[in-house]
VEXLUMTI-929178 format. One record per atom (N, C-alpha, C): residue number from 1; residue in three letters; atom name; x, z, y. Coordinates in steps of 0.05 Angstrom, whole numbers, plus 32768, in hexadecimal, padded with zeros to 4 digits. Example, Ala and Ser with C-alpha at 12.3 -4.5 7.8 and 13.67 -1.06 7.14 Angstrom:
<nodes>
<node seq="1" type="ala" atom="N" east="8108" up="809C" north="7F8E"/>
<node seq="1" type="ala" atom="CA" east="80F6" up="809C" north="7FA6"/>
<node seq="1" type="ala" atom="C" east="8108" up="809C" north="7FBE"/>
<node seq="2" type="ser" atom="N" east="8101" up="808E" north="7FD3"/>
<node seq="2" type="ser" atom="CA" east="8111" up="808F" north="7FEB"/>
<node seq="2" type="ser" atom="C" east="8102" up="809D" north="8001"/>
</nodes>
This chain:
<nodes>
<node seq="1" type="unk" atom="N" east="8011" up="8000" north="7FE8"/>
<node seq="1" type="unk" atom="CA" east="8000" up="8000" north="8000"/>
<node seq="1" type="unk" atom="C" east="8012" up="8000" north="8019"/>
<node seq="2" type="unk" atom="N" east="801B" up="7FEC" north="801C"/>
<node seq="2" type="unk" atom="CA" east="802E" up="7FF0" north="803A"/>
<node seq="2" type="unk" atom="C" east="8023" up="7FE1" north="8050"/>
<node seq="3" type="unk" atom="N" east="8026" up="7FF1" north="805B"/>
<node seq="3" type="unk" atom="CA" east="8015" up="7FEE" north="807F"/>
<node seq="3" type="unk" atom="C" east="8022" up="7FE1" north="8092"/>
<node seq="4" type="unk" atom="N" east="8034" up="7FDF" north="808C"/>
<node seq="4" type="unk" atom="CA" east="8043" up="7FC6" north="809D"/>
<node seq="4" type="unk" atom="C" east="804F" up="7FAD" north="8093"/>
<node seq="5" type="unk" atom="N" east="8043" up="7F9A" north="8098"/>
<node seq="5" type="unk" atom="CA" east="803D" up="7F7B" north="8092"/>
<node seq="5" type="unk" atom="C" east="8053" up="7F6C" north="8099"/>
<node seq="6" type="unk" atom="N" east="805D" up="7F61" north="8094"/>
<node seq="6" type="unk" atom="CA" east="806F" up="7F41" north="80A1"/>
<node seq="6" type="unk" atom="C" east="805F" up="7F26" north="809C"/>
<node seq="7" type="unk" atom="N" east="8055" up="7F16" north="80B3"/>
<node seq="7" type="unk" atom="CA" east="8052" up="7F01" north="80B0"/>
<node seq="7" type="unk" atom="C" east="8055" up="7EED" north="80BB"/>
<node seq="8" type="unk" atom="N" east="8064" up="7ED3" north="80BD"/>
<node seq="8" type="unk" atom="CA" east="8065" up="7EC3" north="80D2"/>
<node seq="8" type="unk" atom="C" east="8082" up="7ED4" north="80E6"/>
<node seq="9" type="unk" atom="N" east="8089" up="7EE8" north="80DD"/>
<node seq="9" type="unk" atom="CA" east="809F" up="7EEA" north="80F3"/>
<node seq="9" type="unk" atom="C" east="8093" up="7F07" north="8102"/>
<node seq="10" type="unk" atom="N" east="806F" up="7F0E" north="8101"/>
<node seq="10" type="unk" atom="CA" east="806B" up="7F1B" north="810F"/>
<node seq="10" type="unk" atom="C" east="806A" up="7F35" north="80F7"/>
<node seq="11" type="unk" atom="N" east="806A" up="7F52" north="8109"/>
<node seq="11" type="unk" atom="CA" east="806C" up="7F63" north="8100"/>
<node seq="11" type="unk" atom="C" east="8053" up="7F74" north="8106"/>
<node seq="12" type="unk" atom="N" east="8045" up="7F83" north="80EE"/>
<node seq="12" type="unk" atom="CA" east="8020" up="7F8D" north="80F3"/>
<node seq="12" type="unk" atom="C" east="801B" up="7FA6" north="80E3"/>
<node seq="13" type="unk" atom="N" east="801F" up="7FB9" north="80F7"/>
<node seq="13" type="unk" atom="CA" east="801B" up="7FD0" north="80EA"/>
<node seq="13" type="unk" atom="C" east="8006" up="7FE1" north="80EA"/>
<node seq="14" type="unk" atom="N" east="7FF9" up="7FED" north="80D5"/>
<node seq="14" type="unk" atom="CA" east="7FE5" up="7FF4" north="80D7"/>
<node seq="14" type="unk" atom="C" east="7FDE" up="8006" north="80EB"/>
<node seq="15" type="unk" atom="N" east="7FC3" up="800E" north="80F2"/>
<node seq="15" type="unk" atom="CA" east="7FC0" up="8023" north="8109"/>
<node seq="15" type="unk" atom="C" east="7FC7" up="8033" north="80FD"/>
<node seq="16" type="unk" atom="N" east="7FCB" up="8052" north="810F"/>
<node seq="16" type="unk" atom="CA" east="7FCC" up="8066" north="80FC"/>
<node seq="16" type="unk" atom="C" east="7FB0" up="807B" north="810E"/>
<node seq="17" type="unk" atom="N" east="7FA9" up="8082" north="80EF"/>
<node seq="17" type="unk" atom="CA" east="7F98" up="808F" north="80F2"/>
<node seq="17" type="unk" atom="C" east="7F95" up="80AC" north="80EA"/>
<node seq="18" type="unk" atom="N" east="7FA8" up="80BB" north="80F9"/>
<node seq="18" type="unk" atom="CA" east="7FAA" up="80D5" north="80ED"/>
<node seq="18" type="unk" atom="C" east="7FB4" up="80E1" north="80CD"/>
<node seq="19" type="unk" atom="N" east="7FB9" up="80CF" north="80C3"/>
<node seq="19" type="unk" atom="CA" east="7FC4" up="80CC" north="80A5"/>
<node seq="19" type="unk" atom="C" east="7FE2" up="80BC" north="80A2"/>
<node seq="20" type="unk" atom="N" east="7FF1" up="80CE" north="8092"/>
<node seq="20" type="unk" atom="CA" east="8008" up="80BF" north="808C"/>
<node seq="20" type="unk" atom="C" east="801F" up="80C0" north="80A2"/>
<node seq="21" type="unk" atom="N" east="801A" up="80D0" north="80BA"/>
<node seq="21" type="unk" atom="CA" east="8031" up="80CA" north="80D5"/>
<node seq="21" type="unk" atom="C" east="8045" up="80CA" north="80CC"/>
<node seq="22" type="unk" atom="N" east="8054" up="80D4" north="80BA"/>
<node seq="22" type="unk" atom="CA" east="806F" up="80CC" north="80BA"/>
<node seq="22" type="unk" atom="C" east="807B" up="80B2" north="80B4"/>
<node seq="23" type="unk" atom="N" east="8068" up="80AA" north="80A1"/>
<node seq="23" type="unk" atom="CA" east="806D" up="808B" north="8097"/>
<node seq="23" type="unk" atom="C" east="8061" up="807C" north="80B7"/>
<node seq="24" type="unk" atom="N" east="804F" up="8081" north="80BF"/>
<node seq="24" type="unk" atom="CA" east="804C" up="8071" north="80DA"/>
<node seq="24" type="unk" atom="C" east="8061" up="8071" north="80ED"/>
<node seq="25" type="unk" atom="N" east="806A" up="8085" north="80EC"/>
<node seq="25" type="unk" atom="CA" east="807E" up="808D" north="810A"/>
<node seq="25" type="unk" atom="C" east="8096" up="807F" north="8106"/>
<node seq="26" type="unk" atom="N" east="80A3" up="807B" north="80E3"/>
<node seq="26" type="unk" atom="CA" east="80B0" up="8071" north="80DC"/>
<node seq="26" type="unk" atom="C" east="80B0" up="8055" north="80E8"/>
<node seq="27" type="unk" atom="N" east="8097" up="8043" north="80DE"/>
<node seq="27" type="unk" atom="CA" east="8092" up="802E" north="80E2"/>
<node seq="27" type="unk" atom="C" east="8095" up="8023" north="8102"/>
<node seq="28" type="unk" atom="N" east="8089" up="8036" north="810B"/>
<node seq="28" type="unk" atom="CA" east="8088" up="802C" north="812F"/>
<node seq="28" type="unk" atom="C" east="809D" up="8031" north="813A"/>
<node seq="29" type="unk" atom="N" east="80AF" up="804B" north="813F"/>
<node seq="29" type="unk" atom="CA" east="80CD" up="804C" north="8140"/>
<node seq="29" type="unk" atom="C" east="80DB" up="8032" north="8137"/>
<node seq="30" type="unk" atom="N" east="80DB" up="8024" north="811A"/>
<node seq="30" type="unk" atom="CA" east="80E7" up="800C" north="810F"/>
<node seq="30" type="unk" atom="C" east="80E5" up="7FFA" north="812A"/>
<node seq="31" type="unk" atom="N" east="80CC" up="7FF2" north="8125"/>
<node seq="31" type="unk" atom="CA" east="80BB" up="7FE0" north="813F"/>
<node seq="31" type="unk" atom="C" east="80C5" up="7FDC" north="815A"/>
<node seq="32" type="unk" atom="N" east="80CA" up="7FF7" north="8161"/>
<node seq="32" type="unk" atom="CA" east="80D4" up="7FF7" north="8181"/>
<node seq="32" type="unk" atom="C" east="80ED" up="7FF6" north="8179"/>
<node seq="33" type="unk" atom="N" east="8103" up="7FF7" north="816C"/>
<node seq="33" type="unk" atom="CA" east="8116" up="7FEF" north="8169"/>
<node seq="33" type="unk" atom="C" east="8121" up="7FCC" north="8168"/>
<node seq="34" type="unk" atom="N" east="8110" up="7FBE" north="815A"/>
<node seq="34" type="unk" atom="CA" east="8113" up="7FAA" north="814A"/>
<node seq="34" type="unk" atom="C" east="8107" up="7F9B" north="8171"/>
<node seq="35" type="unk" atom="N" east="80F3" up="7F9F" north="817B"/>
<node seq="35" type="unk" atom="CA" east="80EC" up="7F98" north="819B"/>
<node seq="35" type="unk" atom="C" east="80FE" up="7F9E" north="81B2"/>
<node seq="36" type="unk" atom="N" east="8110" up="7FB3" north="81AC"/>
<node seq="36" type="unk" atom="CA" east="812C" up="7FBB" north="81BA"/>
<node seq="36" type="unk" atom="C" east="811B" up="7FCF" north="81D4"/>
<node seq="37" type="unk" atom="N" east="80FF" up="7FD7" north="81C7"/>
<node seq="37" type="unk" atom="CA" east="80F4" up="7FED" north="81DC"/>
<node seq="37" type="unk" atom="C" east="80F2" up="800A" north="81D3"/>
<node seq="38" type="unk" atom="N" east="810A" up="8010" north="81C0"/>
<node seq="38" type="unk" atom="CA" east="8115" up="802E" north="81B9"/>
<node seq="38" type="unk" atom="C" east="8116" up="8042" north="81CF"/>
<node seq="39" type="unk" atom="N" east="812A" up="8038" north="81E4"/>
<node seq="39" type="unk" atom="CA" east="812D" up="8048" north="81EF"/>
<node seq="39" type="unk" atom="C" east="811B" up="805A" north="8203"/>
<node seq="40" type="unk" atom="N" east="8107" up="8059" north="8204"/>
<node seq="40" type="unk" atom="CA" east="80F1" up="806E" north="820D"/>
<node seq="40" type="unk" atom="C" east="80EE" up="8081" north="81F3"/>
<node seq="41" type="unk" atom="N" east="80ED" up="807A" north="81E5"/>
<node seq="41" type="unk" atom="CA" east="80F0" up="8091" north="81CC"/>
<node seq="41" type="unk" atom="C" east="80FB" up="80AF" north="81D4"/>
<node seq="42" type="unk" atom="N" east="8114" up="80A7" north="81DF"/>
<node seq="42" type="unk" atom="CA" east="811E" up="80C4" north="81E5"/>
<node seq="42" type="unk" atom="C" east="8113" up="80CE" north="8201"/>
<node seq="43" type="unk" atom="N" east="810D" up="80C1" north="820F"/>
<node seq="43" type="unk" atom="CA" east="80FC" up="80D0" north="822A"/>
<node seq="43" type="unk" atom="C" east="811B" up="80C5" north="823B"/>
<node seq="44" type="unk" atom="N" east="812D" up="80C3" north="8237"/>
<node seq="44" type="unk" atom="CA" east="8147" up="80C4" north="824E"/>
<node seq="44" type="unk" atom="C" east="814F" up="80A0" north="8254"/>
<node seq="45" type="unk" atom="N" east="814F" up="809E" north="826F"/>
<node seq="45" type="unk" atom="CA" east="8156" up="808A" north="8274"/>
<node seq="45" type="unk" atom="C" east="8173" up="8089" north="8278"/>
<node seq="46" type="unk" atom="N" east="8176" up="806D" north="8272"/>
<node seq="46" type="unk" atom="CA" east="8199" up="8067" north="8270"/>
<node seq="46" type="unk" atom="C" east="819E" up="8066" north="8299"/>
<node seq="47" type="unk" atom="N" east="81BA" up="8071" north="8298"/>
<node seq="47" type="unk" atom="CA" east="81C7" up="8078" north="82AE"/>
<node seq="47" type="unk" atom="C" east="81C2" up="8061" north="82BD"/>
<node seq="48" type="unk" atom="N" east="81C3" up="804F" north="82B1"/>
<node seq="48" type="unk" atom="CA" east="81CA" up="8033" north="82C4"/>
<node seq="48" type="unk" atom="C" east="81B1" up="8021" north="82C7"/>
<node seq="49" type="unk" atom="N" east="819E" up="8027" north="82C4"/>
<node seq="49" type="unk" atom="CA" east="8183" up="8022" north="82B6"/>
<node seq="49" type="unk" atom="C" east="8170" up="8024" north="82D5"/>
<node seq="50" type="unk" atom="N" east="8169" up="8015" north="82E1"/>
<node seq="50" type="unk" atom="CA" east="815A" up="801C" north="82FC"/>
<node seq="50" type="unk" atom="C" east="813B" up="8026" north="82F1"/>
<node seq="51" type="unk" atom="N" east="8137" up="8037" north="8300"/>
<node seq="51" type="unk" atom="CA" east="8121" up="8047" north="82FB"/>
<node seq="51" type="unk" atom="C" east="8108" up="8034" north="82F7"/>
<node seq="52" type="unk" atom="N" east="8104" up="801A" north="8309"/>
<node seq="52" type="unk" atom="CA" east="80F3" up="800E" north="82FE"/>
<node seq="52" type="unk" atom="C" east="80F1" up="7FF8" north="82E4"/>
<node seq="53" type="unk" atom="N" east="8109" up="7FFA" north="82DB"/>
<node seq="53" type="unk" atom="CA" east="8110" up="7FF4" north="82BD"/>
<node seq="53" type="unk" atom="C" east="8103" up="8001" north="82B2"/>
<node seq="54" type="unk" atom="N" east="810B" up="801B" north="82B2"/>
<node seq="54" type="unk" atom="CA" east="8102" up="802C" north="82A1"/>
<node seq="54" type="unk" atom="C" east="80DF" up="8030" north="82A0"/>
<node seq="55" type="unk" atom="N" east="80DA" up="802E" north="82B4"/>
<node seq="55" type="unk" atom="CA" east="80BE" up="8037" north="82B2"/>
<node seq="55" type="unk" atom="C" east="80B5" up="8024" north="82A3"/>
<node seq="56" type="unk" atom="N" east="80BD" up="800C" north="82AC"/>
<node seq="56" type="unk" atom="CA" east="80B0" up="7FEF" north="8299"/>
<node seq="56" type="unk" atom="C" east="80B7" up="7FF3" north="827E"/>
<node seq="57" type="unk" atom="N" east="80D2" up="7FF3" north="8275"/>
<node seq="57" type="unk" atom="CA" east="80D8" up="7FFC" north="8253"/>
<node seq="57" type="unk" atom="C" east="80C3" up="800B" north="824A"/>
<node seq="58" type="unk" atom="N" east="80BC" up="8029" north="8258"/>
<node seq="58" type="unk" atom="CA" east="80AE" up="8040" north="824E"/>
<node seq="58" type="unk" atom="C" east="8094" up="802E" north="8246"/>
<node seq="59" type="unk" atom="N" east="8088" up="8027" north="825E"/>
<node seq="59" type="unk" atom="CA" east="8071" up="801E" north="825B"/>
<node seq="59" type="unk" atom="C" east="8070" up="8008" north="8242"/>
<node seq="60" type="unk" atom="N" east="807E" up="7FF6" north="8247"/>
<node seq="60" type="unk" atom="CA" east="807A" up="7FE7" north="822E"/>
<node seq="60" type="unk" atom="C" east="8074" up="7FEC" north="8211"/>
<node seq="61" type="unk" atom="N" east="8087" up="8002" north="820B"/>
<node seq="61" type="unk" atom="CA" east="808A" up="8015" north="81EA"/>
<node seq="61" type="unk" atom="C" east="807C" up="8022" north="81F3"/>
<node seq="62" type="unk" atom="N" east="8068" up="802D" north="820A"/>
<node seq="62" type="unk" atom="CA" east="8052" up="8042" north="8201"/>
<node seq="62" type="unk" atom="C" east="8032" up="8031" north="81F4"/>
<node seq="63" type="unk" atom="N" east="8037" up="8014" north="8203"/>
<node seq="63" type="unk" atom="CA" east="8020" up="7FFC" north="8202"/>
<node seq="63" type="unk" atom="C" east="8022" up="7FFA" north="81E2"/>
<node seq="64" type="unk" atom="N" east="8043" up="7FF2" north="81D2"/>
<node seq="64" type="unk" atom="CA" east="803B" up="7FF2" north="81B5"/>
<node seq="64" type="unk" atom="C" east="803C" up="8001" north="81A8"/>
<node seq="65" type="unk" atom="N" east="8043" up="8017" north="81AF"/>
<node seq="65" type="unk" atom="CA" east="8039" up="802C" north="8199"/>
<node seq="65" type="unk" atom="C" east="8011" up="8034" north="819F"/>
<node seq="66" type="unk" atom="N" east="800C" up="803D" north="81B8"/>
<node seq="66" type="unk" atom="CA" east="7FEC" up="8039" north="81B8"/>
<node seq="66" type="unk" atom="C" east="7FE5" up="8021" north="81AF"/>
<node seq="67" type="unk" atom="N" east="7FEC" up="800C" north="81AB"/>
<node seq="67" type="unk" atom="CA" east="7FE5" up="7FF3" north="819F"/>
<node seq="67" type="unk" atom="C" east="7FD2" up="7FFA" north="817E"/>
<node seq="68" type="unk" atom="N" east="7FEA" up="8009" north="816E"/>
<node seq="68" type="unk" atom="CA" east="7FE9" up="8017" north="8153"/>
<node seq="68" type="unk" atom="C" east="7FD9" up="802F" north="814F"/>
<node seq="69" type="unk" atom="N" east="7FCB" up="803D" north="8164"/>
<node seq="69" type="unk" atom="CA" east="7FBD" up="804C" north="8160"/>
<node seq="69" type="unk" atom="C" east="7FA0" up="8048" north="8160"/>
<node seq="70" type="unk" atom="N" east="7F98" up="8055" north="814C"/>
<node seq="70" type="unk" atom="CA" east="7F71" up="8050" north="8147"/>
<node seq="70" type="unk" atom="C" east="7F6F" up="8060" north="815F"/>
<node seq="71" type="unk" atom="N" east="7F4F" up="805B" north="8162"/>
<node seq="71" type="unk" atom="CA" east="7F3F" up="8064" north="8180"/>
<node seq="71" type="unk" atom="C" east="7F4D" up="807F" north="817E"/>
<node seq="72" type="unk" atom="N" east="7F36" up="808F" north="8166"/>
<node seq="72" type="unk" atom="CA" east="7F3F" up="80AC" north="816B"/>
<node seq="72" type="unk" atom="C" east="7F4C" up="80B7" north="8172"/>
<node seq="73" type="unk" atom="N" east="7F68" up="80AB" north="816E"/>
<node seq="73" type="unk" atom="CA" east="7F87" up="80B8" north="816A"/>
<node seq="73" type="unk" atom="C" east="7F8D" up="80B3" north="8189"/>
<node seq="74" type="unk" atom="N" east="7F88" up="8094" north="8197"/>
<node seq="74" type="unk" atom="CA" east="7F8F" up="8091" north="81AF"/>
<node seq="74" type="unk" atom="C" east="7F7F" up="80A4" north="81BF"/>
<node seq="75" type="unk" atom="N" east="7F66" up="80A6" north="81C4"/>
<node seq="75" type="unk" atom="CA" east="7F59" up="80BC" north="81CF"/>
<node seq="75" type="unk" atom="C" east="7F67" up="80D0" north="81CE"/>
<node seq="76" type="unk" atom="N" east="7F77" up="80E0" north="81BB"/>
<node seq="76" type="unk" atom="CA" east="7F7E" up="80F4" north="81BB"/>
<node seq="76" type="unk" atom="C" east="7F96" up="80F7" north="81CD"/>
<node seq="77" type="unk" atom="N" east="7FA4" up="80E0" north="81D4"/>
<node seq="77" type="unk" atom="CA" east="7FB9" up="80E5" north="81DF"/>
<node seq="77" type="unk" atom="C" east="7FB7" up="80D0" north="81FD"/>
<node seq="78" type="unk" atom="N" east="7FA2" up="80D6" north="8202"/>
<node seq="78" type="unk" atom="CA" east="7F9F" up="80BB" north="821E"/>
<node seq="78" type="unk" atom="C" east="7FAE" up="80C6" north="8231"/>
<node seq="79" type="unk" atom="N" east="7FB3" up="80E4" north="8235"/>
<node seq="79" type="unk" atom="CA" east="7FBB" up="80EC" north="8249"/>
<node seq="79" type="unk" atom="C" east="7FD5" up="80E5" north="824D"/>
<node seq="80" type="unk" atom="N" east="7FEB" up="80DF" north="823D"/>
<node seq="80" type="unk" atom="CA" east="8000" up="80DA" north="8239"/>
<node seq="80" type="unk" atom="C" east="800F" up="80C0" north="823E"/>
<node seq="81" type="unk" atom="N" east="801C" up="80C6" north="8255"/>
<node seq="81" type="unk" atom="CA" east="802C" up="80AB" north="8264"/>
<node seq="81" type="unk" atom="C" east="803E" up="80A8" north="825D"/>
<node seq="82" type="unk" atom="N" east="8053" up="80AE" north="8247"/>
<node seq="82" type="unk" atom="CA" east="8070" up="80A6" north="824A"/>
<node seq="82" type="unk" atom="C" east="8072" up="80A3" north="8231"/>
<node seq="83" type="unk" atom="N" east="8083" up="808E" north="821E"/>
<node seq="83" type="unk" atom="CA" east="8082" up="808F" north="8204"/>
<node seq="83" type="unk" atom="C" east="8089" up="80AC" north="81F9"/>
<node seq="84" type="unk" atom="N" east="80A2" up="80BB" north="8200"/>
<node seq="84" type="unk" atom="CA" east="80AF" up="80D4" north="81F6"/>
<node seq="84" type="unk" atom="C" east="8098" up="80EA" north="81F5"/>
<node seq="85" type="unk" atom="N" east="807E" up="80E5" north="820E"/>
<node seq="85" type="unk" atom="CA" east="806F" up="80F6" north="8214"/>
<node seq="85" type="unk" atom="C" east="805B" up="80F8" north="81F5"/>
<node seq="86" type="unk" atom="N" east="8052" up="80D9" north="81F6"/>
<node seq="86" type="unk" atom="CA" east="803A" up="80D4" north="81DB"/>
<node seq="86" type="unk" atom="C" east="804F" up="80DA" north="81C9"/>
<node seq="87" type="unk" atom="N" east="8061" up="80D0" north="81BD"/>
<node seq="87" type="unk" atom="CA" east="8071" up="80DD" north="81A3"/>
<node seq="87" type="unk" atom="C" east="806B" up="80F8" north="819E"/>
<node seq="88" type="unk" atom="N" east="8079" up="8106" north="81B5"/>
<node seq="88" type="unk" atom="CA" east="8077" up="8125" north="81AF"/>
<node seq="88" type="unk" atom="C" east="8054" up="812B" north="81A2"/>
<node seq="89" type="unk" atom="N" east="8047" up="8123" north="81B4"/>
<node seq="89" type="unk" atom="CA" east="802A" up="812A" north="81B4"/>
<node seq="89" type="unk" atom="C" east="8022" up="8126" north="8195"/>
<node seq="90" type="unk" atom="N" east="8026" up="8102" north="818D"/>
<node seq="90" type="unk" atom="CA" east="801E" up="8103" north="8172"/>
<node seq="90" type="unk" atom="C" east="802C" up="8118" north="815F"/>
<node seq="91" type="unk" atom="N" east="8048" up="8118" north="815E"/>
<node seq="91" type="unk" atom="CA" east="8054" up="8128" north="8150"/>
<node seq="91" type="unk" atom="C" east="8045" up="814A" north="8152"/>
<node seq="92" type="unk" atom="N" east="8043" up="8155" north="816C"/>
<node seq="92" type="unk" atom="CA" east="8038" up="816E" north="8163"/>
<node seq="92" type="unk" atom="C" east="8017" up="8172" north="8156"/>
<node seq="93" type="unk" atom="N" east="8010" up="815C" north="815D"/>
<node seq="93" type="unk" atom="CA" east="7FE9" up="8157" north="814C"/>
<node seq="93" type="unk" atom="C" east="7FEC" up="814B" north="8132"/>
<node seq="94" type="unk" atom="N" east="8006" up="8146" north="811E"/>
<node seq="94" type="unk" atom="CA" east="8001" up="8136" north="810C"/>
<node seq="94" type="unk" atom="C" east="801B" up="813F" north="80F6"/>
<node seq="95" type="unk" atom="N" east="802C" up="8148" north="8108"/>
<node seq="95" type="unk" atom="CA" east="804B" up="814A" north="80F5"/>
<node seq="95" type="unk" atom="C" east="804C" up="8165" north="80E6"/>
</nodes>
């Protein structure tokens, strides 16, 4: 039963729906790696990195990881602007 697909080049991961987060987190971590939009992961922007880089990076990897979330799960974390911010969040509601 694996939830993340290859096809055509594109990459399709299942939502997550409150079940299984470590195997999801796995998967979407992979994801934003493989897109080269990791680095919001850690919350710290690179030194050399103009702030509105960064905000754009953040934003981007916060768009695909809410991408992967069922309604419920996004609801739960709407409040949450920064990728590092929703990580933590899922992690303490699921890990």
């Amino acid at each position: 039963m694996g939830a993340m697909t290859l096809e055509e080049g594109k990459v399709k991961i299942k939502k997550f729906d409150g079940r299984d987060f470590s195997f999801w987190k796995l998967q979407i971590e992979d994801y934003l790696y493989q897109k080269k939009l990791y680095q919001p992961l850690s919350g710290d922007k690179l030194d050399d990195m103009k702030q509105e880089e960064w905000n754009l990076l953040d934003r981007q990897a916060l768009g695909m990881i809410r991408l992967t979330l069922a309604k419920n799960i996004a609801f739960n974390i709407i409040n949450e602007k920064t990728t590092a911010g929703l990580m933590n969040a899922l992690s303490d509601m699921y890990d």
